[in-house]
C-alpha positions as CSV (number, residue, x, y, z in Angstrom):
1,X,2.9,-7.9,-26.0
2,X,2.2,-5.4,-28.5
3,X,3.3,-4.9,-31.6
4,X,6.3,-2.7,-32.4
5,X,5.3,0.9,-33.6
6,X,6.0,1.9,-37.3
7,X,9.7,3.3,-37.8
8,X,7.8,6.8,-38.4
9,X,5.7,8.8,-36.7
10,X,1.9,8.8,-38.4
11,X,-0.9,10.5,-37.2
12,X,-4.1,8.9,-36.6
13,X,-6.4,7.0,-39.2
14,X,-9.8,5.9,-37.8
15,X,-12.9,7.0,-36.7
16,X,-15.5,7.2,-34.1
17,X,-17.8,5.1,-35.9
18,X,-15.3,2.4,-37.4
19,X,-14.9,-0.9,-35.5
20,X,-11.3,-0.3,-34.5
21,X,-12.1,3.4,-33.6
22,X,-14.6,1.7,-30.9
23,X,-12.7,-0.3,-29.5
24,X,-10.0,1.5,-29.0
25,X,-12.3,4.2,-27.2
26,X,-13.7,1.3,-25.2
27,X,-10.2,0.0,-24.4
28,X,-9.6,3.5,-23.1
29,X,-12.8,4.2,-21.4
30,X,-12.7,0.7,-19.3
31,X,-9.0,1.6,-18.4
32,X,-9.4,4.6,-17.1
33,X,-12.9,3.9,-15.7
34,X,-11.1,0.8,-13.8
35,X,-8.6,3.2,-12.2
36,X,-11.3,5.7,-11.3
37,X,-14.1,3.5,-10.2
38,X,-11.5,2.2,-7.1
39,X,-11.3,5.7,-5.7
40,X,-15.2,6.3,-5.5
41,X,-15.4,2.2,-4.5
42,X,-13.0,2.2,-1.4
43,X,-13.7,5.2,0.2
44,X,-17.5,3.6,0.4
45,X,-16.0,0.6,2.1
46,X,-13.7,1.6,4.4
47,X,-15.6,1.5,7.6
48,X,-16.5,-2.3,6.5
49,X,-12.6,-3.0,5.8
50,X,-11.7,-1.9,9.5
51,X,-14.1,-3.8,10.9
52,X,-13.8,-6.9,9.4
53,X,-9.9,-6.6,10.0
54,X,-9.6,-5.1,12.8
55,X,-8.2,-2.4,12.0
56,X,-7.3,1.3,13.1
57,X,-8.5,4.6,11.7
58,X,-4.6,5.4,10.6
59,X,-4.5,1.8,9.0
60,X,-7.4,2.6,6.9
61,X,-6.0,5.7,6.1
62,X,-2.7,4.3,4.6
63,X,-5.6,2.0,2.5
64,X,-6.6,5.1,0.6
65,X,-2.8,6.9,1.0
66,X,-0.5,4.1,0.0
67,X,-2.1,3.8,-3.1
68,X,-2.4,7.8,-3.9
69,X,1.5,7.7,-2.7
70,X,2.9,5.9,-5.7
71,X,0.5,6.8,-8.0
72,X,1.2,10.3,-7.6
73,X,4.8,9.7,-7.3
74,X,5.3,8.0,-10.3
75,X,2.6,9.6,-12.9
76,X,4.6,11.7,-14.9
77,X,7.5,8.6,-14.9
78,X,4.3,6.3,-16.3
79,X,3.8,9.1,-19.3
80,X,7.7,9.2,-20.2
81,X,7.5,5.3,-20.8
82,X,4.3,5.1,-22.7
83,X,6.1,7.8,-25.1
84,X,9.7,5.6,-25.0
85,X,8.5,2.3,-25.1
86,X,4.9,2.2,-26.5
87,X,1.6,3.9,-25.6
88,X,-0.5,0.9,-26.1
89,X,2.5,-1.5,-24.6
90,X,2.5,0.6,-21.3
91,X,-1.2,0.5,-20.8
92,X,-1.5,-2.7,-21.1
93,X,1.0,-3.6,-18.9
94,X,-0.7,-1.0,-16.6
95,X,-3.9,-2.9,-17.0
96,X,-1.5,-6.0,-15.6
97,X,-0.1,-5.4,-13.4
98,X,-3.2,-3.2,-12.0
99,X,-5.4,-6.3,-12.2
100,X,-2.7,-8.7,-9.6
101,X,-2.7,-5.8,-7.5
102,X,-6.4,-5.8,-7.4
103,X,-6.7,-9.4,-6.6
104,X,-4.0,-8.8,-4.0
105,X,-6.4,-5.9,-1.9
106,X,-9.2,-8.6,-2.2
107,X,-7.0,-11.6,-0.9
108,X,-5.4,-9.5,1.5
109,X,-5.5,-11.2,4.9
110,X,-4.6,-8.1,7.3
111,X,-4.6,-4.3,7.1
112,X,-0.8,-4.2,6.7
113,X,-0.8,-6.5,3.8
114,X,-3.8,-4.6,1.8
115,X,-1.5,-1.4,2.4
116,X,1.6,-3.3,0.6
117,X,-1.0,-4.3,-2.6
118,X,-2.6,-1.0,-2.8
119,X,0.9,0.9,-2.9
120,X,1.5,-1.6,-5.7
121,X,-2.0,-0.9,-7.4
122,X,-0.6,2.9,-7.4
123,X,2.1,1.5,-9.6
124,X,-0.1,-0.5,-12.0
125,X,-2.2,3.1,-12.0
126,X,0.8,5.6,-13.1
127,X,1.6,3.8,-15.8
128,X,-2.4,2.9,-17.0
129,X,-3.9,6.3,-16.4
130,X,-1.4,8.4,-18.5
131,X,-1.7,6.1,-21.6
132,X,-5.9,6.0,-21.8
133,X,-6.2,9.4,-22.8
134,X,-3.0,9.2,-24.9
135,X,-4.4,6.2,-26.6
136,X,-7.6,8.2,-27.7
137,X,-5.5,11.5,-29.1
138,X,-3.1,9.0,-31.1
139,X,-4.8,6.5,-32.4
140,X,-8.0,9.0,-34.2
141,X,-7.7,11.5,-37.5
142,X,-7.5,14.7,-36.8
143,X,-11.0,15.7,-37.3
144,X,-12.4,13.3,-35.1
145,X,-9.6,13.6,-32.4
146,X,-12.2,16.6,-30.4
147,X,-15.2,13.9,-30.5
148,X,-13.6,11.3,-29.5
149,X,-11.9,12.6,-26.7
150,X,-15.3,14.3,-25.7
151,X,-16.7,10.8,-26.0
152,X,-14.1,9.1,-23.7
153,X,-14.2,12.2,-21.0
154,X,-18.4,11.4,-21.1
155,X,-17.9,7.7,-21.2
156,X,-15.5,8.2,-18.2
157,X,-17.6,10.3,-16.1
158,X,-20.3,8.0,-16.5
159,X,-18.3,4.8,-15.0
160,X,-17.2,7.5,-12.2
161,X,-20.8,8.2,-11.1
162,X,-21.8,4.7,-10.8
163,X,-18.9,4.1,-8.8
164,X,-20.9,4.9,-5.6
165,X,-23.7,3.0,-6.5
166,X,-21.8,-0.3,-7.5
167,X,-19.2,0.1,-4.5
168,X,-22.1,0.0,-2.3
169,X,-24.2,-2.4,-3.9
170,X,-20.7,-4.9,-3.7
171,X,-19.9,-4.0,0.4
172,X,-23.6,-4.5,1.6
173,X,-23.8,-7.8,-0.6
174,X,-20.9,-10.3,-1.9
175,X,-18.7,-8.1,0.6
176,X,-16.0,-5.2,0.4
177,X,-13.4,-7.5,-0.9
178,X,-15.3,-7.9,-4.0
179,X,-14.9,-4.0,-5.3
180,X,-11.2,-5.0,-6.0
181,X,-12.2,-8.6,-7.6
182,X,-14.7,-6.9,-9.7
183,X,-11.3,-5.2,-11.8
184,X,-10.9,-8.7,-13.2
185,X,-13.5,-8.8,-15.6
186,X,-12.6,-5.6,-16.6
187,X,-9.4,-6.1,-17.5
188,X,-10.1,-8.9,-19.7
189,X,-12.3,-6.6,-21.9
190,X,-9.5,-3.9,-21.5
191,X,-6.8,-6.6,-22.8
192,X,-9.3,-7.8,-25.7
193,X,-10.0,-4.7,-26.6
194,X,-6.4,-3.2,-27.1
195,X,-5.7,-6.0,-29.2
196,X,-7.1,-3.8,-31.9
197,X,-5.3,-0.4,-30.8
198,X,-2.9,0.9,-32.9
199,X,0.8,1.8,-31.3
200,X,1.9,4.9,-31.2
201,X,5.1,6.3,-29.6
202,X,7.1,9.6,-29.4
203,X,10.4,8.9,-31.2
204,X,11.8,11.5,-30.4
205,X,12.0,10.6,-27.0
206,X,15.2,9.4,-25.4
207,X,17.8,9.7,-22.8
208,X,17.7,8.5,-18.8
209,X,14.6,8.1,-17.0
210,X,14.7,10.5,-14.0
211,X,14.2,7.2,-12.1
212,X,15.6,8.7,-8.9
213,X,13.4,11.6,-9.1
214,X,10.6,9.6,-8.9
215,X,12.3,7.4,-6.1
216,X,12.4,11.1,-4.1
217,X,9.2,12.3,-4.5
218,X,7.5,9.3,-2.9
219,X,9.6,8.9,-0.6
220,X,9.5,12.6,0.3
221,X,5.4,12.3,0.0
222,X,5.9,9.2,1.9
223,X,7.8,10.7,4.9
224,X,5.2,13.8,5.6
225,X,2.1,11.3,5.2
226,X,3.3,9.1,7.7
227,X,4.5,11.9,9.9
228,X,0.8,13.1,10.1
229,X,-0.6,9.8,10.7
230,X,1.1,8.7,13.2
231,X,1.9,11.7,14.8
232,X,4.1,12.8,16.8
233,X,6.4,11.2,14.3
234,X,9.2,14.4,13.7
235,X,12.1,12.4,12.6
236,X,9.4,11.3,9.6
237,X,8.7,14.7,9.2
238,X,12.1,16.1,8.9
239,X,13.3,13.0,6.5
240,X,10.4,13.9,4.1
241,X,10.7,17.7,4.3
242,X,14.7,17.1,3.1
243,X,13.8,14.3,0.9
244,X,11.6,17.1,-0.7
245,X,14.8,19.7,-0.8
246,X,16.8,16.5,-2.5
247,X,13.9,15.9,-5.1
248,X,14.3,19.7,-5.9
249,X,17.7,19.7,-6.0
250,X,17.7,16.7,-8.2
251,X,15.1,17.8,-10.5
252,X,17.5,21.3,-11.0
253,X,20.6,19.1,-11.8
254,X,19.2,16.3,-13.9
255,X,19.8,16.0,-17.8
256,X,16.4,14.9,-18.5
257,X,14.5,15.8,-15.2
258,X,10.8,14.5,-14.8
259,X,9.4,18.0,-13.4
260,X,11.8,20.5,-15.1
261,X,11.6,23.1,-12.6
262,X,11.6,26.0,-14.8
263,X,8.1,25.5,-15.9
264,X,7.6,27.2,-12.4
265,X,8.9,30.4,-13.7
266,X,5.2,30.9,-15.0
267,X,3.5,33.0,-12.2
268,X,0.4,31.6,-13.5
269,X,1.4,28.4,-13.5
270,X,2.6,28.2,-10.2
271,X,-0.8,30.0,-8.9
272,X,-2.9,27.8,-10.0
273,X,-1.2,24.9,-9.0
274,X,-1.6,26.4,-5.4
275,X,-5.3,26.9,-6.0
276,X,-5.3,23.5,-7.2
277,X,-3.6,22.2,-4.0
278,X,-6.5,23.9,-1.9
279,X,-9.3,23.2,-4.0
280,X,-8.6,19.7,-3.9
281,X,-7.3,19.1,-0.3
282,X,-10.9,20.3,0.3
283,X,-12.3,18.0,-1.9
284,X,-10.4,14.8,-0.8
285,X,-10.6,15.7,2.8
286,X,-14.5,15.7,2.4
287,X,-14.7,12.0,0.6
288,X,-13.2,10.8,3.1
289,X,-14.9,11.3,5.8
290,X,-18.3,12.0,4.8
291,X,-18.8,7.9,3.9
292,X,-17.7,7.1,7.6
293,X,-19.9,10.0,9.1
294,X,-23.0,8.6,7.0
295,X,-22.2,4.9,8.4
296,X,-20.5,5.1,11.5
297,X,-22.0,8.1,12.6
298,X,-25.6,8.2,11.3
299,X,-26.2,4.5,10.4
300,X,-26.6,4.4,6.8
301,X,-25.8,1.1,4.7
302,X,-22.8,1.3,2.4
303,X,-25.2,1.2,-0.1
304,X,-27.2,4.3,1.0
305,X,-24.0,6.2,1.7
306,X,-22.7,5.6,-1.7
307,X,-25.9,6.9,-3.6
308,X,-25.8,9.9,-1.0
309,X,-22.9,11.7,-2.9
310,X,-23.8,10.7,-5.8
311,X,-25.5,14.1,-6.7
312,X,-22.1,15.1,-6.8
313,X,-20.8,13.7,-10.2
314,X,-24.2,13.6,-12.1
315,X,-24.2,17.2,-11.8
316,X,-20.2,17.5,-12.9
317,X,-20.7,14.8,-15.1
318,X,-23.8,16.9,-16.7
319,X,-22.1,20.4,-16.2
320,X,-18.5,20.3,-16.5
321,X,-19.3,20.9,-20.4
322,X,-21.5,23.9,-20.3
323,X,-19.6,25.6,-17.5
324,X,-16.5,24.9,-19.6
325,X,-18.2,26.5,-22.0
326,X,-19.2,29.4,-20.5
327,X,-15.7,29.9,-18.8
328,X,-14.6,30.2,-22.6
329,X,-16.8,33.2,-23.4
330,X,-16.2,35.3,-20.1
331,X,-12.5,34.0,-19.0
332,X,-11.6,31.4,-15.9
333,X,-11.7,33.9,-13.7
334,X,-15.1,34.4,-12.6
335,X,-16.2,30.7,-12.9
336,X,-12.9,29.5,-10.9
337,X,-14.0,32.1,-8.3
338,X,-17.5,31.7,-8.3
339,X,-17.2,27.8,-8.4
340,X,-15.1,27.5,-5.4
341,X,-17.4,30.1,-2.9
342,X,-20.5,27.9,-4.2
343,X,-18.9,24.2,-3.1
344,X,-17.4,25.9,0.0
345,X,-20.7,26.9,1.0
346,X,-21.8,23.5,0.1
347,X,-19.5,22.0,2.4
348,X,-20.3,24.6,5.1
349,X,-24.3,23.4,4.7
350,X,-22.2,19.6,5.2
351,X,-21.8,21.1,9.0
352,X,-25.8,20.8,9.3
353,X,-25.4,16.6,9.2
354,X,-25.7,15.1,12.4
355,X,-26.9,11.7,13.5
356,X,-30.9,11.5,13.5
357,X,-30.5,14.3,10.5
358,X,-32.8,13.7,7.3
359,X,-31.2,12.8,3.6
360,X,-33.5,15.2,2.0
361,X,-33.2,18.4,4.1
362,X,-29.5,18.2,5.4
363,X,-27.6,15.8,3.3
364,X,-28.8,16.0,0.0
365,X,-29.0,20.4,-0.4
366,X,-25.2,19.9,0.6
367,X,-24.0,17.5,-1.9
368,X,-26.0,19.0,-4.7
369,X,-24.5,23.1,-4.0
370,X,-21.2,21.5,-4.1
371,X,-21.6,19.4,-6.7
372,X,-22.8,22.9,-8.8
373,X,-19.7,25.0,-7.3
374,X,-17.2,21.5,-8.8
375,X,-19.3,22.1,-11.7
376,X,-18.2,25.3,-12.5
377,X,-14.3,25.5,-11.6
378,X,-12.8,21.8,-12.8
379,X,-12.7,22.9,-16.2
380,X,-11.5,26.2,-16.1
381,X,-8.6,25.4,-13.8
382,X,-7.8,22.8,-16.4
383,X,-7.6,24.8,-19.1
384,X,-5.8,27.7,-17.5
385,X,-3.1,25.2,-16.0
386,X,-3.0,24.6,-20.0
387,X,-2.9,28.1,-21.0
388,X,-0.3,28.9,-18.6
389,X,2.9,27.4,-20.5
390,X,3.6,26.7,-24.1
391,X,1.8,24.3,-26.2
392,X,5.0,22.4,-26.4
393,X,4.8,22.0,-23.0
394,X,0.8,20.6,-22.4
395,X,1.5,17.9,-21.5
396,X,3.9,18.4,-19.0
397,X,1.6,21.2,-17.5
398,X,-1.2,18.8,-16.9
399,X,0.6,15.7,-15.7
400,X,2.5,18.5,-13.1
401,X,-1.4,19.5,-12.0
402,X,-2.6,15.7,-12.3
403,X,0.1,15.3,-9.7
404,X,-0.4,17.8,-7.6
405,X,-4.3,17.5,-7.2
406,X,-3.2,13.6,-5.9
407,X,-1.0,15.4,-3.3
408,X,-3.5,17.5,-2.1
409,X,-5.5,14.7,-1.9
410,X,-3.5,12.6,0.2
411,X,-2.2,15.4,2.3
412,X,-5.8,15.9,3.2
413,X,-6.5,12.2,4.1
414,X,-3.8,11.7,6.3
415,X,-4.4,15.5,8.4
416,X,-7.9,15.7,8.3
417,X,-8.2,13.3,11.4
418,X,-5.5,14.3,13.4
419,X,-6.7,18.5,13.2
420,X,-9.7,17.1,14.1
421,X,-9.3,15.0,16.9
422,X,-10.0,11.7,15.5
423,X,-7.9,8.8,15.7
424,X,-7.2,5.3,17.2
425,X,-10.7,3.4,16.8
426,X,-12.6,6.5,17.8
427,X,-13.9,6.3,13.5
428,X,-16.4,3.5,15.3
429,X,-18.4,5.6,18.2
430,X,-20.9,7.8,16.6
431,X,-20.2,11.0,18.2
432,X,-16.5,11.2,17.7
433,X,-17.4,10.9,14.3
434,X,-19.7,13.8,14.2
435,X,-17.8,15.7,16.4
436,X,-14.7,15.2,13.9
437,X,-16.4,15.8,10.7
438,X,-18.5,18.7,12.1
439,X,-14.7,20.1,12.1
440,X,-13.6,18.5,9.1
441,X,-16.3,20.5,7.0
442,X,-15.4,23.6,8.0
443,X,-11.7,23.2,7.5
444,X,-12.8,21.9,4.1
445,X,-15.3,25.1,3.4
446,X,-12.0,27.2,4.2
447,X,-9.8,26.2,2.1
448,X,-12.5,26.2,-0.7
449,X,-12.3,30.0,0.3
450,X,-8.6,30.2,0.0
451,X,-8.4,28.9,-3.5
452,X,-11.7,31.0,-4.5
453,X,-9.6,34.5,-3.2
454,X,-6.6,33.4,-4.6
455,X,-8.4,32.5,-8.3
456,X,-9.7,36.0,-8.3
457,X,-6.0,37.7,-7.4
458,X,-4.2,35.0,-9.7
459,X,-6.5,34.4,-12.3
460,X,-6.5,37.0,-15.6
461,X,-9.8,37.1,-17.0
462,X,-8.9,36.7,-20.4
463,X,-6.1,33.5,-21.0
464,X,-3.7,35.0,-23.1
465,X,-0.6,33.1,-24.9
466,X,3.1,32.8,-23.2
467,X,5.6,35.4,-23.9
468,X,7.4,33.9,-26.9
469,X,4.4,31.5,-28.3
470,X,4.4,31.6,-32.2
471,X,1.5,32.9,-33.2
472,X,0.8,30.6,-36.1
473,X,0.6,27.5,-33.4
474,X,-3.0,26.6,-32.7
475,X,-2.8,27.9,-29.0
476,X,-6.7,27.5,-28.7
477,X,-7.0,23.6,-29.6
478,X,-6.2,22.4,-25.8
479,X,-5.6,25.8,-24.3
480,X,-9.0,27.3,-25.2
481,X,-11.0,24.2,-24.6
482,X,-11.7,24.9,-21.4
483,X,-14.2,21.9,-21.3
484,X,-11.3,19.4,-22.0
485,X,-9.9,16.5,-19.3
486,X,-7.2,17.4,-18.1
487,X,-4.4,15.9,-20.6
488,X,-2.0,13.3,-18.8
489,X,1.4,13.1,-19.1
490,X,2.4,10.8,-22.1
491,X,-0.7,12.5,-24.6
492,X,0.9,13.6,-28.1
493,X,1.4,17.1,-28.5
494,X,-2.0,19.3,-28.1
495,X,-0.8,21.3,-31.4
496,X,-1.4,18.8,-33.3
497,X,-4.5,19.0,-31.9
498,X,-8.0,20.2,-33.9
499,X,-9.1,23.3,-33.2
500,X,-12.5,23.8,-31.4
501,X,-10.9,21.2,-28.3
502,X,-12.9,18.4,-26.4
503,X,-16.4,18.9,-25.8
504,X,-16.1,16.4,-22.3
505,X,-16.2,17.3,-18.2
506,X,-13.4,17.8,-16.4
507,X,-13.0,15.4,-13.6
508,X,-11.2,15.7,-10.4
């Protein structure tokens, strides 16, 4: 394993342009890029993975859940050992254990057992994804820390969009087992790579891990998930909903909790983290289905349907930036606002695809207004989630959002069908599909419309610092970069940070 860290904290040393500083950002970039590549990649595939097993539509939706269940469960745990134990240690054990997991989906003989190794490649994910970022902020001096951040968000975003290319390319060919094999060749360039990272830690971090609290919150997430699946399942429901009340209760009484609960007393925090919920509920609930309504329901080759969305991240991947940009000179208000009525009415336009329906006038107008509302509101919901609390507490802030946006996510997957009528094997005949997703979209456009009114009530139009911030602390290096990722939990302390912020899109 690696090295240990140096018995004092340093800041970084290299560059963008020395050979460690590269590799380290290509260490990163892969890692991530591995983690985010398998969201865009499965959804692609899953009408091919129920066929060839056999499976159901709730079995393929535990495919995409289990694995958003730990992950989101135990994210901010991931973060808390990358700072105890090792930043580079963490990730590469992330990388790992992520890998076996990812050879366990491909060599996964039944839907049941490719549930158990996705839940487990959640695992391998919570503690990867937190340390990439964290990797990049630690390891480079000061003065390059903004470009090389900005490098690894654009790096990122670019293995993101071809994620709908290659996951389609991979189905229609070698087969769909092969977008979890093809992690293996990446993770040998990850591993080589971080050979040449430098180790970083917090050591000022110590104490209990709130293991049980992360125990809770799956669980909890885990209870409602499978109560809307495999509905009518109320004992589930009531065991989550006071596994929830127990998470909460622990998370109040614990020394060291891993969600202190009084970073809720921050109206604006809380707000937006309910804006977040509906923005990307709306989000997830669309690709999820719109993959099976391109294939089941109007024929299209995994391949086809993968490059049909792709529209989407090329134009966040292009825009995030600017709009982040511009959200710094007006305020998040107006883009958060005006960003979520544009990708509502995108997905409303969604409502016009129908079997027999042409890419260019029904499909591709859709994906391309969305992709421009995305565009605008991503990066100004990160940076106000930021602005919200206390530099101090960045990091905290974000892996709390990172979390929540996951929920929302997975909440969506598992109601979506059964508020819209689909479920059993019904995801194979044509017009159940359209039927559902003809719902789906509009449930989707609404709560793009919910989180747009409640920007504009919730939102300030000028981000201004918490009561109490010292004013000699350089709020605007992360909370005015409204451009920036989002930071994950284990990233070193934003004010350190150079002023001016990442110059990279935000990425759901």
């Amino acid at each position: 394993m690696a090295e240990s860290a140096p018995r004092a904290p340093t800041g970084g040393t290299l560059t963008t342009g020395s050979a460690t500083g590269r590799a380290v950002l290509g260490s990163a970039v892969l890692g991530s890029g591995m983690a985010m590549l398998d969201g865009t990649i499965v959804t692609v595939a899953l009408p091919h993975i129920g066929a060839d097993l056999g499976e159901s539509l709730a079995s393929l939706q535990w495919t995409l859940n289990a694995y958003m269940l730990t992950l989101a469960g135990l994210i901010l745990l991931g973060g808390g050992l990358g700072d105890r134990y090792g930043r580079r240690r963490v990730f590469e054990v992330g990388v790992v254990w992520f890998t076996v997991a990812s050879l366990l989906c491909g060599l996964a003989p039944s839907g049941l057992t490719l549930i158990a190794a996705r839940a487990l490649q959640g695992v391998g994910g919570a503690l990867l994804t937190p340390g990439s970022l964290a990797l990049v902020q630690s390891s480079f001096r000061q003065d390059q820390r903004a470009k090389a951040v900005g490098l690894w968000s654009g790096l990122s975003g670019v293995a993101t969009a071809c994620g709908p290319f290659l996951g389609g390319w991979l189905v229609d060919g070698p087969g769909w087992r092969w977008i979890f094999f093809i992690n293996v060749p990446f993770a040998v360039v990850v591993l080589l790579l971080s050979r040449r990272v430098p180790e970083s830690r917090d050591w000022s971090a110590s104490g209990r891990f709130d293991v049980p609290g992360a125990v809770l919150a799956a669980l909890a997430l885990g209870g409602v998930t499978y109560a809307l699946i495999d509905a009518p399942a109320y004992p589930a429901l009531v065991g989550g909903v006071l596994l929830a009340v127990g998470f909460l209760w622990r998370e109040h009484r614990a020394p060291r909790p891993m969600m202190p609960l009084g970073i809720f007393r921050s109206k604006l925090f809380s707000a937006v983290n309910v804006v977040t919920l509906c923005l990307y509920a709306a989000m997830g609930g669309v690709f999820f289905l719109l993959p099976t309504q391109l294939q089941n329901g109007l024929g299209y080759s995994a391949l086809a349907a993968g490059l049909a969305s792709m529209p989407v991240t090329v134009l966040m991947t292009a825009l995030s930036g600017p709009a982040g940009a511009l959200a710094q000179r007006i305020g998040p208000r107006t883009p958060m606002t005006v960003g979520a009525l544009v990708a509502g009415v995108g997905l409303a336009l969604l409502h016009r695809v129908h079997p027999g329906g042409d890419y260019w006038t029904h499909v591709f107008p859709a994906v391309v207004v969305q992709g421009l509302g995305m565009s605008l509101f991503v990066a100004p919901l990160t940076a106000t989630v930021l602005a919200s609390v206390e530099v101090r507490r960045a990091g905290l802030a974000s892996g709390v959002n990172n979390a929540a946006a996951r929920v929302a996510q997975l909440v969506a997957v598992a109601a979506l069908p059964l508020l819209t009528g689909l479920s059993a094997n019904e995801y194979r005949v044509a017009s159940a599909v359209d039927a559902a997703f003809g719902r789906a979209v509009l449930i989707c456009a609404g709560l793009m419309l919910a989180g747009a009114a409640l920007s504009w009530l919730t939102v300030p139009g000028v981000l201004e610092r918490p009561a109490g911030e010292p004013t000699s602390t350089p709020h605007c290096a992360h909370h005015c970069a409204v451009s920036a990722p989002p930071l994950e939990p284990g990233t070193p302390d934003p004010a350190r940070a150079p002023r001016g912020g990442p110059d990279g899109p935000s990425r759901p």
